[in-house]
C-alpha positions as CSV (number, residue, x, y, z in Angstrom):
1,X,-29.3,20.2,-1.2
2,X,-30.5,19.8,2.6
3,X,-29.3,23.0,4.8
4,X,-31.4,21.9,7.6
5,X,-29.2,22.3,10.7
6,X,-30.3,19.9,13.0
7,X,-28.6,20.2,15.9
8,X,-29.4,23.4,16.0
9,X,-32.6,22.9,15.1
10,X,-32.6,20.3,18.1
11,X,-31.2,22.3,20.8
12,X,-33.1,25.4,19.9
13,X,-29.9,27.2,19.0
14,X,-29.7,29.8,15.8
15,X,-30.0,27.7,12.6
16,X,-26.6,28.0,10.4
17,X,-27.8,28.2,6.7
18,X,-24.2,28.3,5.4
19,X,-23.7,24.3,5.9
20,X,-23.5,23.2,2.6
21,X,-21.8,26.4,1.0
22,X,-18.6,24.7,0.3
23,X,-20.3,21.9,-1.5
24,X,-22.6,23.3,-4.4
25,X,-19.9,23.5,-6.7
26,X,-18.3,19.9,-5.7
27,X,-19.4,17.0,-8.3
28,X,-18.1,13.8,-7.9
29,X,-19.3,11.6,-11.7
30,X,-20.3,8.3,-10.7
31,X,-19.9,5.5,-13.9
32,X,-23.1,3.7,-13.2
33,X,-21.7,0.6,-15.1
34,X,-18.9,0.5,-12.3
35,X,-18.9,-3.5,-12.0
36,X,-19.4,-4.0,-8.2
37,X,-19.0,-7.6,-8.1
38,X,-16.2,-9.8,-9.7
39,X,-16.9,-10.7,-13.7
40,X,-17.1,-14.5,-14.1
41,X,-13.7,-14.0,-16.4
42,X,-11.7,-12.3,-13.1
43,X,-13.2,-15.1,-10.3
44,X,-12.0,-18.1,-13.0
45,X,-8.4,-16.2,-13.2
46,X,-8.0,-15.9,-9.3
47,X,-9.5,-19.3,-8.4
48,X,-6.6,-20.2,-10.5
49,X,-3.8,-18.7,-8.4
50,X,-1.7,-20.4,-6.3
51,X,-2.4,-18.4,-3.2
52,X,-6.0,-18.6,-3.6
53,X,-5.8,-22.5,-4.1
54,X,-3.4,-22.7,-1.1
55,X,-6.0,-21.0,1.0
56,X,-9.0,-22.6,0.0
57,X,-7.1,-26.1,0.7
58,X,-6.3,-24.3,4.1
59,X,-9.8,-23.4,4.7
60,X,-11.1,-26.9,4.1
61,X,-8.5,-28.5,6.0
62,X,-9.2,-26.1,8.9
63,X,-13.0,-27.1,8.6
64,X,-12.1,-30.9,8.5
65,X,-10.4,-30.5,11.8
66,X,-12.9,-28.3,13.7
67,X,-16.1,-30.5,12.7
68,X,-13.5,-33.5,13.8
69,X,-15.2,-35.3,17.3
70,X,-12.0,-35.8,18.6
71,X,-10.5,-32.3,18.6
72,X,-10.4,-30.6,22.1
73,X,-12.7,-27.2,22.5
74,X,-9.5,-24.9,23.3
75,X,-7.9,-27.0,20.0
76,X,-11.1,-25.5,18.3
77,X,-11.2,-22.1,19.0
78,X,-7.6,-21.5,18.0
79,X,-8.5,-23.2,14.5
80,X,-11.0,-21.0,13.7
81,X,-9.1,-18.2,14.6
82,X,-6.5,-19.6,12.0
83,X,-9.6,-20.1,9.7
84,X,-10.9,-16.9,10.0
85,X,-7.5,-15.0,9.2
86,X,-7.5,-17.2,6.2
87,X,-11.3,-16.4,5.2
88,X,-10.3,-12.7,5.6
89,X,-7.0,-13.4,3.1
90,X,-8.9,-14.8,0.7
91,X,-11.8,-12.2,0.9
92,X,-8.4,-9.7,0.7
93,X,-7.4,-11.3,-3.1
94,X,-11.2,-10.9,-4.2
95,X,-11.5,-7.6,-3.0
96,X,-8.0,-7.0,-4.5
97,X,-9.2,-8.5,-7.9
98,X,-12.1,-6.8,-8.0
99,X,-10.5,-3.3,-7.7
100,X,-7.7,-4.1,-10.5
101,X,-10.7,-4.9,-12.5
102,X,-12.1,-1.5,-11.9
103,X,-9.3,0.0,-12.6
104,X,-9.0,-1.5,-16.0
105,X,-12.3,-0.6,-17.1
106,X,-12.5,2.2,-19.7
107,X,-14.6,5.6,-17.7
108,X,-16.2,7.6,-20.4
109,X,-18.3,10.2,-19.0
110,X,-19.9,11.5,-22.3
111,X,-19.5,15.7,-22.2
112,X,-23.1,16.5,-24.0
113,X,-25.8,13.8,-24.1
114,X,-29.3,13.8,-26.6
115,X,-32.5,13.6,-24.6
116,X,-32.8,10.5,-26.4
117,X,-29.5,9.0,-25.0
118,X,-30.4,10.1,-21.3
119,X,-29.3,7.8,-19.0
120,X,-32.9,6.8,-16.6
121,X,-32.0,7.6,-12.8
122,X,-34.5,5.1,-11.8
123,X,-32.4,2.3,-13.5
124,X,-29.3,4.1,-11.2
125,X,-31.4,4.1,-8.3
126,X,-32.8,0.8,-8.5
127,X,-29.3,-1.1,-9.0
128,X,-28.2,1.0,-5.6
129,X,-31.0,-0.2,-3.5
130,X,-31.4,-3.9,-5.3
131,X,-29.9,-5.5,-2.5
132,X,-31.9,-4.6,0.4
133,X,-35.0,-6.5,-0.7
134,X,-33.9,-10.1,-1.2
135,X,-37.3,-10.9,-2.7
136,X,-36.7,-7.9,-5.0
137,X,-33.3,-8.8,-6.4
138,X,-34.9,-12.4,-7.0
139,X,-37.7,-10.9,-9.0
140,X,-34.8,-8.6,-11.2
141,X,-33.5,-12.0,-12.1
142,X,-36.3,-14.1,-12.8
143,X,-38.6,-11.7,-14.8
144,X,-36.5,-11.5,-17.8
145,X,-36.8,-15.7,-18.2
146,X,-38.9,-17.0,-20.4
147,X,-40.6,-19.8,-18.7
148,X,-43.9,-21.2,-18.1
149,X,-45.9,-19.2,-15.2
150,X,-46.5,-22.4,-13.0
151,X,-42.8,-23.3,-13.7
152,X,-40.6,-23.2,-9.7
153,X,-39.1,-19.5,-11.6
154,X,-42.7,-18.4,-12.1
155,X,-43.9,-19.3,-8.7
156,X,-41.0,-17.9,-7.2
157,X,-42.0,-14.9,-8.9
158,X,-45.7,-14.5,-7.9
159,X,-44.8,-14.9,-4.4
160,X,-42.2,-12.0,-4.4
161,X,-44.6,-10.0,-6.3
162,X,-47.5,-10.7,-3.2
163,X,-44.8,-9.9,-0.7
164,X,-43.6,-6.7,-2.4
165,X,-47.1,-5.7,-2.7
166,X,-48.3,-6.5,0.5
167,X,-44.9,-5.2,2.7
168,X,-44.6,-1.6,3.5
169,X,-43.8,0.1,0.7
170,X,-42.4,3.0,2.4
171,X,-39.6,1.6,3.7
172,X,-37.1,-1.2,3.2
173,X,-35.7,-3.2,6.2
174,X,-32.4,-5.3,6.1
175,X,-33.8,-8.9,7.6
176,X,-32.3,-8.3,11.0
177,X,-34.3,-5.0,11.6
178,X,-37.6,-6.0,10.1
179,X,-40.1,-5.1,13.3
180,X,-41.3,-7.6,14.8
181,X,-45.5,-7.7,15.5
182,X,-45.2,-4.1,15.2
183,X,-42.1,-3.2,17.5
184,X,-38.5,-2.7,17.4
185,X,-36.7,-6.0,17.4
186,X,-33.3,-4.5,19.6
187,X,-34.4,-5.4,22.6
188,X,-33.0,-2.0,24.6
189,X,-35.6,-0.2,22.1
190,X,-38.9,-1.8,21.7
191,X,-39.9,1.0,20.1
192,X,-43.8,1.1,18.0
193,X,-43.0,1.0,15.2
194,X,-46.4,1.2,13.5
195,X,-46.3,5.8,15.1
């Protein structure tokens, strides 16, 4: 556990070493085959309610109507707002759907293990992280097809595997903080990012 104090640290103040006291004995068991997204089985069941059929027509109605020519800019704006609050219903149900479906699933956290049974932290790790890399996740999918190497898949693949092994290893970037020709891209920072 970290007991750096770094405020303290920062100001130059005495260092507090009892930070974390209260926490050594917390666990908190995390069920590392949690579904995080909806199973196909729970989309297909709430593409099929009403509500989420009525707001879907909404949506597409709405998007009719703003790409429409002929509607005025303030008519616009206030369509979108009525499209957004429907976007954020339906992502509402989904996220909704996805926690009954949570809820339902079975948690077994086994009490004593074998070493042969031992669950890999890397696998963990890697599912946690997956989505940071786009060309990463891509390559999670694609290697376990069986397909000819100079097939779109297998291209696909050699080109994530030349960018993963020519990026900075060190460190993943989401796309919108990826520097750019060795600087910060926020504009207020700037910062070099290659020290």
């Amino acid at each position: 556990m970290n007991t750096v104090d770094g405020a303290a640290t920062y100001l130059g103040m005495d260092i507090r070493h009892d930070l974390t006291e209260d926490f050594r004995s917390a666990t908190m068991r995390w069920n590392s085959d949690l579904p995080l997204e909806l199973p196909a089985r729970g989309r297909a069941e709430l593409e099929q309610q009403q509500e989420y059929v009525t707001l879907k027509r909404l949506i597409e109605s709405l998007s009719l109507q703003i790409n429409d020519e002929n509607t005025p800019e303030e008519a616009r704006q206030r369509l979108r707002d009525e499209r957004n609050l429907a976007y954020s219903k339906r992502r509402r149900l989904e996220k909704n759907k996805l926690r009954e479906c949570q809820q339902n699933q079975p948690i077994v956290y086994p009490t004593e293990r074998k070493a042969y049974e031992e669950n890999d932290w890397r696998r963990d790790h890697f599912l946690r992280v997956l989505h940071m890399m786009p060309e990463r996740k891509r390559l999670f999918h694609t290697l376990s097809l069986r397909v000819p190497l100079r097939s779109p898949q297998g291209i696909s693949a050699l080109r994530d595997l030349i960018t993963l092994r020519t990026s900075d290893c060190r460190v993943a970037y989401q796309d919108v903080l990826k520097p750019k020709h060795g600087r910060c891209p926020i504009p207020s920072c700037n910062t070099d990012m290659e020290r």
